[in-house]
C-alpha positions as CSV (number, residue, x, y, z in Angstrom):
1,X,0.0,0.0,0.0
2,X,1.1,3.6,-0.8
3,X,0.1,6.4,0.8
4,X,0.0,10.0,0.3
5,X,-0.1,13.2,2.9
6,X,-0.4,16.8,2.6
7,X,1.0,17.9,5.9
8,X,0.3,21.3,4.8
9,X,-3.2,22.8,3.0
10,X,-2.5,22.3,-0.9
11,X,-5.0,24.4,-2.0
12,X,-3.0,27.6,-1.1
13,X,0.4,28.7,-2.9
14,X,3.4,27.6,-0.5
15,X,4.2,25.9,2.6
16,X,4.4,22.5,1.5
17,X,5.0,19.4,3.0
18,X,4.4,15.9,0.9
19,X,4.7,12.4,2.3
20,X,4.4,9.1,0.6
21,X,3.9,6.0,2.5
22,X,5.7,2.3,1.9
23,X,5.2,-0.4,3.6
24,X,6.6,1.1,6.9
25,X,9.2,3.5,4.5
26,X,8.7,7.0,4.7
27,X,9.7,10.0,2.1
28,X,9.4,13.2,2.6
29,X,9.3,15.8,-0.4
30,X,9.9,19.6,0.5
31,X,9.6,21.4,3.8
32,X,7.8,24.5,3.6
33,X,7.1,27.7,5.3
34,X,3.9,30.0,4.8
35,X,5.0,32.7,2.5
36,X,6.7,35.4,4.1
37,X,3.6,38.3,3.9
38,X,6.1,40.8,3.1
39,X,8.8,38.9,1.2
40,X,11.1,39.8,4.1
41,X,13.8,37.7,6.0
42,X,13.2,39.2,9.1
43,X,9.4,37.9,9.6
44,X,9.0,35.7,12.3
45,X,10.1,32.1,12.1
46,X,7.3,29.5,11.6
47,X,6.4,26.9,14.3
48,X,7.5,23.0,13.9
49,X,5.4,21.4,12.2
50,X,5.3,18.5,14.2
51,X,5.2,15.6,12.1
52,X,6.0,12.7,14.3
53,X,9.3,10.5,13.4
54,X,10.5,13.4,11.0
55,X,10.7,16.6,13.0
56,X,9.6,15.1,16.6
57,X,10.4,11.8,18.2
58,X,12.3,9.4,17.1
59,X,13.6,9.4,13.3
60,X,11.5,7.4,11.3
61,X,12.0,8.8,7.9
62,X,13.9,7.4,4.6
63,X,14.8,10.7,3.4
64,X,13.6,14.0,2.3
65,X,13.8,15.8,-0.9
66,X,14.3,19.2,-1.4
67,X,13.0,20.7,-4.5
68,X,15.1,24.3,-4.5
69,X,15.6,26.7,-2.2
70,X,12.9,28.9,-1.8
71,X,11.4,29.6,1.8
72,X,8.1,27.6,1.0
73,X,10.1,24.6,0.0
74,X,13.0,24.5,2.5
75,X,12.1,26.7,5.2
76,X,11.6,24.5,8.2
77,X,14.3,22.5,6.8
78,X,16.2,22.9,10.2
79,X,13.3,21.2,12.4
80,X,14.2,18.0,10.1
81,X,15.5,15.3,13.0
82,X,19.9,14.8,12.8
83,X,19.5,11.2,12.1
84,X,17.3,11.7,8.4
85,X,18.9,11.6,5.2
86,X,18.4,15.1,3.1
87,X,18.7,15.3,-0.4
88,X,19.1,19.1,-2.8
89,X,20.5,19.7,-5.7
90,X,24.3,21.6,-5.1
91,X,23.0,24.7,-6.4
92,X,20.0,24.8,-3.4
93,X,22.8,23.9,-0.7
94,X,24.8,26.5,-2.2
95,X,22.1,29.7,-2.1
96,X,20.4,28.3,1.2
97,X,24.0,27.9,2.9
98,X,25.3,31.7,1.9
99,X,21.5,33.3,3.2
100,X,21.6,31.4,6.9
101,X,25.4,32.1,7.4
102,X,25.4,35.7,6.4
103,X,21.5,35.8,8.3
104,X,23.2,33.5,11.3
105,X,26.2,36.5,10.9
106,X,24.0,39.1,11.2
107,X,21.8,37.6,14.1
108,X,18.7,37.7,11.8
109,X,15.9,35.2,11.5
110,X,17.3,32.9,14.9
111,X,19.5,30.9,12.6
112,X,21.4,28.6,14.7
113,X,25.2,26.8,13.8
114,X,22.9,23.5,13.9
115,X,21.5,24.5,10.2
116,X,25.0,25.2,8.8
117,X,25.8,21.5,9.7
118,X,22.6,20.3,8.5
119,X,23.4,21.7,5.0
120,X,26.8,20.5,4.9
121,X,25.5,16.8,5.6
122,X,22.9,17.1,2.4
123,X,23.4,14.0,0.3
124,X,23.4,16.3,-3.3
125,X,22.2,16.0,-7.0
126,X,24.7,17.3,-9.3
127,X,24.4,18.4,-12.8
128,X,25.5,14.4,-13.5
129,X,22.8,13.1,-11.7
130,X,20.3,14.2,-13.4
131,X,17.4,11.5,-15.2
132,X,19.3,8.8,-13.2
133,X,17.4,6.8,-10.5
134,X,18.6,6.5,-6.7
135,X,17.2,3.9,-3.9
136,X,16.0,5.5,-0.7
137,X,14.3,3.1,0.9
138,X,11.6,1.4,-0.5
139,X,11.8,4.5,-2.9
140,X,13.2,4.4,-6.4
141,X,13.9,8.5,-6.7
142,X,14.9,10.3,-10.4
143,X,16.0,14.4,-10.4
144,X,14.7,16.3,-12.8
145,X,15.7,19.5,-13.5
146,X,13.1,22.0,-13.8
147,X,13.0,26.1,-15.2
148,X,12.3,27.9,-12.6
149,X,13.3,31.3,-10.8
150,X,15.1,29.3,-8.7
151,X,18.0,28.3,-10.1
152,X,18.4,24.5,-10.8
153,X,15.3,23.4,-9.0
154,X,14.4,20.0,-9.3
155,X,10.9,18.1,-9.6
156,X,11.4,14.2,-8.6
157,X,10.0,10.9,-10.3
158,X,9.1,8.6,-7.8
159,X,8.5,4.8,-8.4
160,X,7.3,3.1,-5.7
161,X,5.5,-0.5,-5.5
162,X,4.6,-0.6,-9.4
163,X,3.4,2.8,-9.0
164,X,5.0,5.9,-11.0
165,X,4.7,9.3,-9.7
166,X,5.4,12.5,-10.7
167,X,6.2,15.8,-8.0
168,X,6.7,18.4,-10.6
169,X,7.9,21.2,-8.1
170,X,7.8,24.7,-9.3
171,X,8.5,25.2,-12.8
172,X,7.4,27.3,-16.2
173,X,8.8,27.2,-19.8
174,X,9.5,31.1,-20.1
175,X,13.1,31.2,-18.3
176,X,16.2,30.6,-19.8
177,X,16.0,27.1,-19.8
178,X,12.0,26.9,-20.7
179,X,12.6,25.7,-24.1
180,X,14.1,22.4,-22.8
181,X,10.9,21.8,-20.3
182,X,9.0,19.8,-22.8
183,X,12.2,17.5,-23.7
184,X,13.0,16.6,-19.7
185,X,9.7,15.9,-19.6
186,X,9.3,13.2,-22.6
187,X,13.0,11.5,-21.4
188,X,13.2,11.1,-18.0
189,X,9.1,11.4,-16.6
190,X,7.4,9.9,-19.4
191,X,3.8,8.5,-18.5
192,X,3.0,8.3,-15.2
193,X,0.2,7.2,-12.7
194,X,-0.2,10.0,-10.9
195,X,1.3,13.9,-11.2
196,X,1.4,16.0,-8.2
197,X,1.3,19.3,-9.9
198,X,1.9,22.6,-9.3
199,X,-0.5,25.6,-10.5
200,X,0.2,28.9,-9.4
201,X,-0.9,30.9,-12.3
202,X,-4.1,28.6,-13.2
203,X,-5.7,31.6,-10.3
204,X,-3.9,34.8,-11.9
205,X,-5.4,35.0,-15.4
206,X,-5.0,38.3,-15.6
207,X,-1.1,38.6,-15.4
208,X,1.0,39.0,-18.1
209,X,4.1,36.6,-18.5
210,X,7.3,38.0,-20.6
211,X,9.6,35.4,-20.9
212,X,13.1,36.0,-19.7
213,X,14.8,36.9,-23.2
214,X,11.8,39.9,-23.3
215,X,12.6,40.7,-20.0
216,X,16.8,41.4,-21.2
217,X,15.6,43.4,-24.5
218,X,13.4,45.3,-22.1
219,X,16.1,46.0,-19.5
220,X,18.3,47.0,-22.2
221,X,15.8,49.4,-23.5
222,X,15.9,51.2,-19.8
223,X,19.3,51.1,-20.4
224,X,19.8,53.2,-23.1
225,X,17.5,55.8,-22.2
226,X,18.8,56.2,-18.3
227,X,22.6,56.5,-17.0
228,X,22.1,54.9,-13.8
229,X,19.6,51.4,-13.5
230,X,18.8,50.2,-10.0
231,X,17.1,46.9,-9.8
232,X,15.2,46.0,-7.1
233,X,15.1,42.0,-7.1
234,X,15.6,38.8,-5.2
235,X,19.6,38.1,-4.8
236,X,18.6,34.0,-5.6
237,X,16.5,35.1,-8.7
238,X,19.4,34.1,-11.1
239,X,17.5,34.0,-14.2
240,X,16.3,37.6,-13.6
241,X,20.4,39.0,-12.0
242,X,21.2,37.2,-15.4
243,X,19.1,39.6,-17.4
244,X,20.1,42.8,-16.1
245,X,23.8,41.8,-16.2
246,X,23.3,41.2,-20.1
247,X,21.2,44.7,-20.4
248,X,24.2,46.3,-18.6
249,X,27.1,44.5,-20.7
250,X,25.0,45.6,-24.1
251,X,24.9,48.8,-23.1
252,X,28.3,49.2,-21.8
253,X,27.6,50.0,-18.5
254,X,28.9,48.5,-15.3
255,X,27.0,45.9,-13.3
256,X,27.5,46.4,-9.3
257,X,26.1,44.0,-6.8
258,X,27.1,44.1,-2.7
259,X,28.9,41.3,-0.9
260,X,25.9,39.3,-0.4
261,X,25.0,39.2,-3.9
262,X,28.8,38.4,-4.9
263,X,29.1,35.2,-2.5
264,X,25.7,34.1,-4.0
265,X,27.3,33.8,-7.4
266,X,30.5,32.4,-6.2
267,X,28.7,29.3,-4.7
268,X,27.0,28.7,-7.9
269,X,30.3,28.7,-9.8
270,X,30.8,25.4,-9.0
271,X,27.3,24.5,-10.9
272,X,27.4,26.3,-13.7
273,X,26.2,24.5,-16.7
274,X,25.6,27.0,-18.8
275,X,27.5,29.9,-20.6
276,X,24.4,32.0,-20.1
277,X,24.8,32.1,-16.3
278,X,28.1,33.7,-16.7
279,X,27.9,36.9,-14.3
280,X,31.3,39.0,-13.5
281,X,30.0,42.4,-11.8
282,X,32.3,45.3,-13.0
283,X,35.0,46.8,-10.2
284,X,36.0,49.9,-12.3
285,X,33.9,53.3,-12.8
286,X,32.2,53.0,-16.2
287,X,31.6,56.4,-17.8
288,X,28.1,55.1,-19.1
289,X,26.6,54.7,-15.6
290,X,26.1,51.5,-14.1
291,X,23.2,48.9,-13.4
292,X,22.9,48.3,-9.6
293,X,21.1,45.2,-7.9
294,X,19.7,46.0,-4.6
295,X,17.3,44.5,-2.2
296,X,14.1,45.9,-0.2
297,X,16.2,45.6,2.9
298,X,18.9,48.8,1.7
299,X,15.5,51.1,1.9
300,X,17.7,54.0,3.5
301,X,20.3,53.6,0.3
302,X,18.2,53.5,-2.6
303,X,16.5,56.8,-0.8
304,X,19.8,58.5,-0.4
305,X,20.8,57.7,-3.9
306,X,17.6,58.8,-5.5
307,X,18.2,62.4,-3.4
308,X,21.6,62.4,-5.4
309,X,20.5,61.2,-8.7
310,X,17.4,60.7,-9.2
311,X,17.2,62.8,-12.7
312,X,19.4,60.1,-14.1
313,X,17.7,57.1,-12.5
314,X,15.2,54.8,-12.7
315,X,14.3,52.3,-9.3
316,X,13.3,48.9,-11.7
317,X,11.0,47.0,-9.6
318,X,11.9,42.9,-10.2
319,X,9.3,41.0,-8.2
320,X,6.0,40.0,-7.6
321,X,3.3,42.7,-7.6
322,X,1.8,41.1,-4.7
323,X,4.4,41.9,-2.3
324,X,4.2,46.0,-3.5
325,X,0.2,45.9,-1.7
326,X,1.5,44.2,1.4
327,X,5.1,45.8,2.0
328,X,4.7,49.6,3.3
329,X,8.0,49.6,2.9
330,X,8.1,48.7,-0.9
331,X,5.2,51.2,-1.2
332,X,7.4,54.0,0.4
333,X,9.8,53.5,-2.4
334,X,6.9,53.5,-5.0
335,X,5.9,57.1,-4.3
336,X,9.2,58.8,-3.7
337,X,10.3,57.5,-6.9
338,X,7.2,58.5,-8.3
339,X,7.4,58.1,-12.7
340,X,11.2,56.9,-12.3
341,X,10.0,53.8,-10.2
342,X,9.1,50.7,-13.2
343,X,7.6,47.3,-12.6
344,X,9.6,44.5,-15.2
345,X,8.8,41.0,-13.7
346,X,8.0,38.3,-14.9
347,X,6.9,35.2,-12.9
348,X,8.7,31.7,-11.8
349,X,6.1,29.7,-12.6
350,X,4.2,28.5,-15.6
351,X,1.7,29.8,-17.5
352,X,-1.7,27.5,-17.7
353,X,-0.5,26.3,-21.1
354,X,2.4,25.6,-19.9
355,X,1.2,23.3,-17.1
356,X,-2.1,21.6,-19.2
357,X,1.1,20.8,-21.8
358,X,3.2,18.7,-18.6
359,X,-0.1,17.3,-17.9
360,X,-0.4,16.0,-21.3
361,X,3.2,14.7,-21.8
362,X,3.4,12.6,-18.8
363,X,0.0,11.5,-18.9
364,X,-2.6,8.6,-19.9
365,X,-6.2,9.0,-20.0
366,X,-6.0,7.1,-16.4
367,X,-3.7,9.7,-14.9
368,X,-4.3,10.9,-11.7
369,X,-3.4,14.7,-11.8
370,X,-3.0,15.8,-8.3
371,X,-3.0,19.6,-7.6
372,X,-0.8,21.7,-5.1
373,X,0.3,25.1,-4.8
374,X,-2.2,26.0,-6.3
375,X,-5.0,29.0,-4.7
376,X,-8.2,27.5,-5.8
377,X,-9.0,23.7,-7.3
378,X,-11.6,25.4,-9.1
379,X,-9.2,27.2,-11.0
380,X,-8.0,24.1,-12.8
381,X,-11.1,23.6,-14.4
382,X,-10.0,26.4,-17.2
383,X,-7.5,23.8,-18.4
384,X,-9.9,21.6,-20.0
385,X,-7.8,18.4,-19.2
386,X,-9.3,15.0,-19.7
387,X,-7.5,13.2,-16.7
388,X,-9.3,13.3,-13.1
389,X,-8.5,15.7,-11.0
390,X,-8.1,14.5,-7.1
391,X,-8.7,17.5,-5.0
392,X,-7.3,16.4,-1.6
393,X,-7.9,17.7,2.1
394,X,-4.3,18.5,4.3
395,X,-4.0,15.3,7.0
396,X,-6.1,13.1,4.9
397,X,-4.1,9.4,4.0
398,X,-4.7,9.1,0.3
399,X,-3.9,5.5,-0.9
400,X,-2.5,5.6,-4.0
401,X,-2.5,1.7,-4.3
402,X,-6.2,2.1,-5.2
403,X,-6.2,3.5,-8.1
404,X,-9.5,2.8,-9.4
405,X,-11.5,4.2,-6.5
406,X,-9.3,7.6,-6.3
407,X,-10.3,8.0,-9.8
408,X,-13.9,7.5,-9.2
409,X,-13.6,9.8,-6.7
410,X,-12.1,12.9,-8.6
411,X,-15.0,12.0,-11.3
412,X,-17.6,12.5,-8.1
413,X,-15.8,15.7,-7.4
414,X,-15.7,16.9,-10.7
C-alpha cells in the first residue's frame, strides 16, 4: 500500500510538505514555510510542524527531498530530526548555505550553527545526476531539473510499488532554460500514474508573463535611455540578475552588486552549466553609468541615492506585484520614486498552457493529476484536461494503491 499526505493545506500557494507511505518506509518531499507576507527575512520564524518520526520523536524517515531553495520549499528544513537523510540539488545547498550564514552572521531570523551543519551533511544532486534513479528506501527516486526562478530546481520521479509518480515542483517554460521543459519531460518522466502538480498561475489570469529573453531586450531598453539602472530584485532570482547583467554588458555600463550578492554567485560557480549564467559584476567606474542590484532591505540607500541622482535614475522594480500591496516599505519606495519607479517582472512559474502541456506529456487517459500550490481547485477547471483531477484535504491518508477508487472519486468531485 502507498500512501500520500499533505502535511500542509494544498489548495494555497506555498508551505508544502508531501509524504508518501511504503510499507513502513517513509519519504518526505519539500519542507515548507507559509510565504513570508512581506517577502522579508526578518518575519517571524514558523512553528515546527510537528510531524512525528521526521521533526519530533524518534527518526523514522527514509529521506527527504528538497525541490530548491525557496522559503516555501526549504524553510523549516532545520526542524528536520539529525539522524534523516536530506537530499538538494548543489546549487539549493549553495544559495540556502550563503542566506543562513550571512542571516546566522548578522543575528537575523534565529538561525542557529545547527543548520550550517545540517546543510553540509545534504546528500546532493549534481548536474551528472540528473534523469538517473537512486534507492532510498523502499523509494526508487529520479532528479529532474526543472526552469524555474530558482536556479536548478528539481521536480522528482518517484516509483514506488509498481506505481509511477510524478512531483513536478515549481516550474514554467519562459526562463532561460524553458525551451528544454518539454524535452525533460518526454526523457526522463514519461507517462506516469499519478502527477502532483503545481498551478500557481491557473488563479492569476489576468497577469502577463514575458519570458526572460523579453525581459533582457526590455532591460536593455531602460538602459539606453537612463545613466544609472537600479534593480530592485531577489539576490537567488538568477535568471532575472542574469538579465540585467546582459542589459548592462549591451549597453556598456557597469553591473554592481554588494557582498551578499557576490558570495551568491561564487557558490554557484561550481554548478554552472551553462554559458548563459556567466555573471562577472564590474569593479572599475564606467563612464556610461552602471546597473545596480539591490534588495528591499537597503530602503535607507536606494532613498539616499535617488536624493543624489534621481534625474538620471530609474528604481526597476523585479518581483512579484503582490508583495508592493503588502510591503509599506516597498510602497514607500513606490511614491518617492514617483514616474522613475518601473515594474519588469516576470513570474517563476508556468503559464496555464504551460502546465495543461506537462499534464499531457506525462500523462494517460488514467492519470491521476494531483494539484498543489495552487490558490483555488476550481481554478483548474480552465484547463480543459481529460484526466481526473483529485482535489485532496491536508492530514487526509490518500492511498494511492487504489487507483480505481481515487479516480472514481475525482470524477464524483468533478
Amino acid at each position: 500500500m502507498v500512501k500520500l499526505i499533505f502535511h500542509k493545506n494544498p489548495e494555497r500557494i506555498g508551505g508544502g510538505i508531501t509524504e508518501l507511505q511504503s510499507n513502513g518506509h517513509r519519504l518526505i518531499i519539500d519542507m515548507g514555510a507559509d510565504l513570508p507576507k512581506s517577502g522579508s527575512f526578518s518575519e517571524t520564524r514558523e512553528a515546527n510542524p510537528n510531524i512525528n518520526g521526521v521533526t519530533c520523536g524518534t527518526p523514522d524517515c527514509d529521506g527527504v527531498l528538497i525541490s530548491h531553495y525557496h522559503g516555501d520549499h526549504a524553510g523549516l528544513l532545520h526542524y528536520v530530526l539529525s539522524n534523516i537523510p536530506i537530499y538538494m540539488s548543489r546549487a539549493t545547498r549553495s544559495v540556502l548555505r550563503v542566506v543562513k550564514v550571512v542571516l546566522l552572521r548578522n543575528h537575523l531570523g534565529g538561525v542557529t550553527d545547527w543548520e550550517i551543519e545540517q546543510l553540509n551533511k545534504a546528500n546532493l544532486f549534481t548536474y551528472a545526476d540528473w534523469g538517473k534513479p537512486h534507492q532510498l528506501g523502499n523509494f526508487i527516486v529520479t532528479p529532474v531539473r526543472q526552469d524555474h526562478s530558482a536556479y536548478d530546481a528539481l521536480g522528482f520521479v518517484i516509483q514506488v510499488d509498481n506505481i509511477k509518480i510524478f512531483f513536478t515542483g515549481d516550474f514554467r517554460g519562459h526562463g532561460y532554460t524553458g525551451s528544454k521543459l518539454v524535452t525533460m519531460c518526454q526523457k526522463y518522466v514519461g507517462k506516469v500514474d499519478y502527477i502532483l502538480c503545481e498551478g500557481t498561475m491557473l488563479s492569476r489570469p489576468g497577469e502577463v508573463l514575458i519570458s526572460e529573453p523579453t525581459l533582457y531586450f526590455k532591460a536593455m531598453t531602460l538602459c539606453q535611455k537612463h545613466k544609472y539602472v537600479l534593480v530592485l530584485a531577489s539576490s537567488t532570482n538568477i535568471d532575472t540578475q542574469v538579465s540585467f547583467y546582459r542589459a548592462a554588458r549591451a549597453t556598456r555600463k557597469a553591473f554592481k552588486v554588494d557582498d551578499f550578492q557576490q558570495q551568491i554567485y561564487n557558490e554557484l560557480v561550481a554548478d554552472r552549466h551553462s554559458d548563459i549564467y556567466d555573471i562577472e559584476p564590474t569593479t572599475e567606474f564606467c563612464p556610461n553609468g552602471m546597473v545596480l542590484m539591490v534588495r528591499a532591505s537597503q530602503q535607507s540607500f536606494i532613498e539616499a541615492f535617488f536624493k543624489k541622482y534621481g534625474q538620471d535614475t530609474v528604481l526597476v522594480y523585479s518581483m512579484w506585484h503582490g508583495y508592493l500591496e503588502k510591503n509599506a516599505k516597498l510602497r514607500h519606495l513606490q511614491e518617492l520614486w514617483g514616474d522613475r519607479f518601473v515594474e519588469l517582472h516576470t513570474s517563476g512559474h508556468g503559464h496555464p498552457m504551460v502546465i495543461k502541456q506537462v499534464v499531457e506529456v506525462c500523462s494517460t487517459p488514467q492519470t491521476v493529476v494531483i494539484p498543489m500550490h495552487t490558490e483555488s481547485f476550481a481554478s483548474w477547471e480552465r484547463l480543459q484536461i481529460k484526466q481526473p483531477i483529485l482535489k485532496t484535504v491536508a492530514g487526509t491518508a490518500y492511498d494511492l494503491s487504489d487507483h480505481a477508487n481515487l479516480i472514481n472519486v475525482a470524477k464524483e468531485e468533478a
